[in-house]
N, C-alpha and C positions, 0 to 999 in steps of 0.2 A: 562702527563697533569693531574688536580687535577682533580676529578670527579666531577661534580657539583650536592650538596647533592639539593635532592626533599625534598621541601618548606614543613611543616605537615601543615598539617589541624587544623584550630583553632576548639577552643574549644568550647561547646555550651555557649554563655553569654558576648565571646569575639566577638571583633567588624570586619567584614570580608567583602572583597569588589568581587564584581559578576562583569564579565565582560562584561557578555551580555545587561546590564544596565549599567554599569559604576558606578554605587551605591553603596555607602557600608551599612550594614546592622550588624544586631546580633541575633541572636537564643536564644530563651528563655529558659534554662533548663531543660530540660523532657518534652518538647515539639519540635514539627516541626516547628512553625511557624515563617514564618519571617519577620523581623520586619525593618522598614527603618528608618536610622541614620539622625536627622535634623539638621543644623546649628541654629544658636540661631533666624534668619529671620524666620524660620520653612521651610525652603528649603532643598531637600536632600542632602548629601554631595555626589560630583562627582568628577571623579579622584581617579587613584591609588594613588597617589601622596598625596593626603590629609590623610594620616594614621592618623596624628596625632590630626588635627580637627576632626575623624571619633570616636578617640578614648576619645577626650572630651566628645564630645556627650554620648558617650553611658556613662560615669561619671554621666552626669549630670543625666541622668533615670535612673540609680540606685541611684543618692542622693534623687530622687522625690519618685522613689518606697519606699527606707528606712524610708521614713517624711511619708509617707501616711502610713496612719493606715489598710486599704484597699489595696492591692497588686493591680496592675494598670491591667486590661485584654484586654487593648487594642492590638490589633495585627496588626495594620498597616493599611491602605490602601488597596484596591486591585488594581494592576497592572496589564497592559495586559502582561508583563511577570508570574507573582504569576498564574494569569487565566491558562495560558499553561502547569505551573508545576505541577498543580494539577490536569489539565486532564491526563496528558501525562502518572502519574504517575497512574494513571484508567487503560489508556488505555494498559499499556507495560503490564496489567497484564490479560486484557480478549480480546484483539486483535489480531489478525493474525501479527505475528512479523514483516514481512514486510512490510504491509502499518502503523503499529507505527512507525517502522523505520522513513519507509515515511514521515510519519506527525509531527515525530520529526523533521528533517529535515525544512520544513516548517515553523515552528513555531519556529525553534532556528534563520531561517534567518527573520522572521519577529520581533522576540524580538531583536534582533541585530541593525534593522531598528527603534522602537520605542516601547521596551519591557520598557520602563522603565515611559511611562506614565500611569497615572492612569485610570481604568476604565471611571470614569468620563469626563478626558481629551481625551479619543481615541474616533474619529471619524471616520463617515464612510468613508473622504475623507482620513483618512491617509492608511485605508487598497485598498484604489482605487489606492492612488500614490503609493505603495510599490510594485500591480499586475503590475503598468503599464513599472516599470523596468524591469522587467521578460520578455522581450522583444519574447523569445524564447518558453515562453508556448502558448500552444494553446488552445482551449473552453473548451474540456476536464477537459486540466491539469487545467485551471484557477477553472472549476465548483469544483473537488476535493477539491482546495485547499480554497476555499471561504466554502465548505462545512464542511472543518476539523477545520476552524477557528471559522466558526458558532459554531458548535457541543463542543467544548471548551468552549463557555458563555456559554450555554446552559443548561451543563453539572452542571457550578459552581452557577449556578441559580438551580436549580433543587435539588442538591445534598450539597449543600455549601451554606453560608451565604451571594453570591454575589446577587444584589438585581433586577440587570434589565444588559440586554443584546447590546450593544450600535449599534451593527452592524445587528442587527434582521432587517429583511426584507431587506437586500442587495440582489441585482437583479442579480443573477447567468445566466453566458452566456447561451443561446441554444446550446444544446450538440451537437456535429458531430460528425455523424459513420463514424469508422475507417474500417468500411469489407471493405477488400482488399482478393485477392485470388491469388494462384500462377497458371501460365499456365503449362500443362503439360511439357512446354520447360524447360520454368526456375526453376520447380523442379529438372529437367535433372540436369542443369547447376549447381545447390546448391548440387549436389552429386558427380560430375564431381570433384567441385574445392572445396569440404571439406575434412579433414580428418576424418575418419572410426567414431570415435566417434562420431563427431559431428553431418555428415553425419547420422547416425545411429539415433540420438536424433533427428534431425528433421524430418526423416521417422515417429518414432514413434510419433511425434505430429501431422504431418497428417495422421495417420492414426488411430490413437484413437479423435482428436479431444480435448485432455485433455489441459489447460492453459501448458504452459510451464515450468512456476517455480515454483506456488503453488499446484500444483497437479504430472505434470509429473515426476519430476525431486525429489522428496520424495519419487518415489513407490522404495520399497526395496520386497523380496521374500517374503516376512510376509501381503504382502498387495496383493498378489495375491491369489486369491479363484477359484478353478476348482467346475462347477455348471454342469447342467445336461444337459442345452442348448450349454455351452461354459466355455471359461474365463472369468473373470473379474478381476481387479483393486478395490480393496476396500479399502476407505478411510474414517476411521471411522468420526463420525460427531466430536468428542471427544477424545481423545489422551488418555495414561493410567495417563498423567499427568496434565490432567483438562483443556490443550487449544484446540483450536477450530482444526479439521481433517485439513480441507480443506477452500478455499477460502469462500465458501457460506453458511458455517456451523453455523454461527452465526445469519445469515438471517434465516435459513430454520431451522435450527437442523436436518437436515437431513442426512445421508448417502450419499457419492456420487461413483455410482457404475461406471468406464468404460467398458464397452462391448468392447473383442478385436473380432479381423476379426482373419481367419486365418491366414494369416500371422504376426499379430502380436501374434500371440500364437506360432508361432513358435519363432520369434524372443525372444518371452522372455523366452521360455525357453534352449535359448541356455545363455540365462543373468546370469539365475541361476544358471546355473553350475558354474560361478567364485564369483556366491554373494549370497548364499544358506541362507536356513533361519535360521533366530536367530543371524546372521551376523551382521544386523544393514548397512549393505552393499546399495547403494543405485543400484539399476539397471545401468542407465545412468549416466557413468561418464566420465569425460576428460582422455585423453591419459593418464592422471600425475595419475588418481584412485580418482580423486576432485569430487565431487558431480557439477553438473550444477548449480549454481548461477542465481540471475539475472545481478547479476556484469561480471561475465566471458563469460557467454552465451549473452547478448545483445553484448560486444565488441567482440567478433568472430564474429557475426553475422553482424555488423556493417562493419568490415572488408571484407568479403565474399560478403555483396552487393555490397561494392565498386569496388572489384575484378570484377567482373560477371558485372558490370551494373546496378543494380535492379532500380525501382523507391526509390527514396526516403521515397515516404508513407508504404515501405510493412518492414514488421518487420517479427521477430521471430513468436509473435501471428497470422501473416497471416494463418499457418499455421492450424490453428483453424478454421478459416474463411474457407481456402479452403476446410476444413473437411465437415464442412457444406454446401458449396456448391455442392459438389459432392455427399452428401449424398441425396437432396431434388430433384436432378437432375438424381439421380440414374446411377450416375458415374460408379460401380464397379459391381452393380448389374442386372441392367436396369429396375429398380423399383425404382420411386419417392417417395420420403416420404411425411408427414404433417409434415407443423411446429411443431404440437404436440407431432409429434413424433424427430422430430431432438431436441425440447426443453431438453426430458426426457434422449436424449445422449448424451446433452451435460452440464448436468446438471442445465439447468437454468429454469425459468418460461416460458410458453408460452408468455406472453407476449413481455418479454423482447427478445426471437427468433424472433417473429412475427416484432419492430423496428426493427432488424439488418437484418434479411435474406430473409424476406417475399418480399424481389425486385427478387427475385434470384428463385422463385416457381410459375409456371405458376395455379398451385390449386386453387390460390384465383385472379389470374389476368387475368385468361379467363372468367371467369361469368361476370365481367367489362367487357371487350373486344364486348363480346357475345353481352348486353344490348347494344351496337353502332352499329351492323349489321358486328360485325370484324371475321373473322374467328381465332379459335386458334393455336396458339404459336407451332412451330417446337420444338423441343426434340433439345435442345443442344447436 
């Protein structure tokens, strides 16, 4: 069977159809920008199908640019498609690869739904109808992604000659916390019916507390540091090659240090003996030698709860959760912590500790208690 040759890529000045719009267009020569093809009504041409009306068009603007004495600088329109290329193309380059991923993701299905109107034309009712398909995200997911689409006008207001923002002050859902924690059983269970690796990865995420993919699942030998108190996990704020360490690196520019227990000092340094430094070797990785994914690791784990039973709500990050709950509660040691100090272990702000886990610390819910005549709170 003949091979079917791959189409080239036109040329800058030829006229070329996107199909996340359905539009065809042309690029102006030693420039990026792009430019949309009109029928003689001044409507865009739509359809692959129309090559040949797409290819009049662009005739007719270079017989106008030829006749003008003045080379024309107009560049188009801006599109809530154009708006996302030109964040996107920001963001792949100082964002944490995986939530650009992300937000590529996002905004390629929402240019697909109505990328091809113009700023002017996009309203807030059409980014209302396109969430309310999404049938399957939740307050969360919906705040991210109303927040990734803001941050794109924003961006091209700010940075770019776009002029006003059309979806500015759209009313982002109230966020619900996802802590959830494992019981001592259902840890049992998730080591019972995993295999050694995986099993082994989820140990080490509750027991360091570290995110699972943007932190645990990158440490390699080169990121472990022996210190005078213990070990730690260092993840620089910075990389040697200009992106961000870690998940909160770009918020804080900070370092983010994990403190192990002993046991996980032992466990990793049985790691390094097959992933020694200078390897580039990730610590945790699948039976196959794969590094942990957020792809591979949620569908194992997806799997393993259905196996076991789990609630629906507890994920991979539970494990996070439980970290901190058994640290505040003085789980391992029979010393409660402060928020402030589970904040500083687990890399985040007091504040944003004190939302999430401050239900789970009697520190701050006995002096309430007290002020009603209540006695305090038993020791979980």
């Amino acid at each position: 069977m003949a091979r079917k040759r791959k189409q080239r890529r036109q040329q800058h000045g030829s006229a070329w159809h996107w199909k996340q719009t359905d539009c065809w267009y042309y690029t102006e020569p030693g420039t990026k920008k792009r430019i949309s093809l009109l029928d003689e009504q001044g409507e865009r041409i739509r359809g692959k199908e129309n090559k040949e009306a797409a290819q009049l068009a662009l005739a007719r603007v270079k017989l106008v640019e030829e006749l003008s004495p003045i080379r024309s600088s107009q560049s188009g329109e801006w599109t809530v498609a154009r708006v996302f290329e030109v964040y996107l193309e920001d963001l792949h380059r100082t964002a944490n690869p995986e939530w650009a991923s992300q937000v590529n993701k996002w905004h390629d299905d929402l240019s697909s739904y109505c990328g091809g109107l113009s700023v002017r034309e996009f309203k807030k009712k059409h980014l209302r109808a396109w969430l309310q398909k999404h049938t399957t995200w939740n307050h969360n997911t919906q705040r991210n992604v109303i927040a990734s689409v803001n941050a794109a006008f924003n961006f091209c207001c700010k940075m770019d000659d776009l002029n006003v923002n059309p979806i500015a002050g759209y009313e982002k859902p109230a966020a619900t916390p996802r802590v959830t924690a494992f019981t001592p059983e259902e840890e049992q269970q998730l080591y019972q019916h995993a295999n050694e690796a995986f099993g082994q990865f989820i140990r080490a995420c509750i027991l360091t507390g570290a995110r699972p993919f943007s932190e645990l699942a990158k440490i390699t030998a080169d990121h472990v540091v022996e210190t005078r108190q213990g070990m730690i996990y260092l993840l620089k704020a910075r990389t040697s090659d200009g992106q961000h360490g870690h998940k909160s690196a770009k918020k804080t520019g900070k370092d983010r240090r994990i403190m192990l227990c002993d046991a996980m000092e032992e466990m990793t340094k049985e790691l390094v003996k097959s992933a020694p430094k200078g390897s580039g070797i990730p610590l945790f990785r699948t039976l196959h030698g794969k590094p942990w994914t957020r792809g591979n690791g949620v569908q194992r784990f997806c799997e393993l709860r259905k196996k076991i039973g789990l609630p629906a709500g507890k994920s991979l990050y539970t494990a996070r959760h439980t970290y901190a709950k058994r640290v505040l509660s003085g789980y391992a040691t029979g010393k409660p912590v402060s928020i402030e100090v589970l904040a500083g272990l687990l890399g985040n702000t007091p504040a944003v500790a004190w939302r999430h886990y401050a239900a789970w610390t009697n520190e701050y819910n006995d002096p309430l208690w007290a002020a009603l005549g209540k006695q305090k709170a038993k020791a979980a």
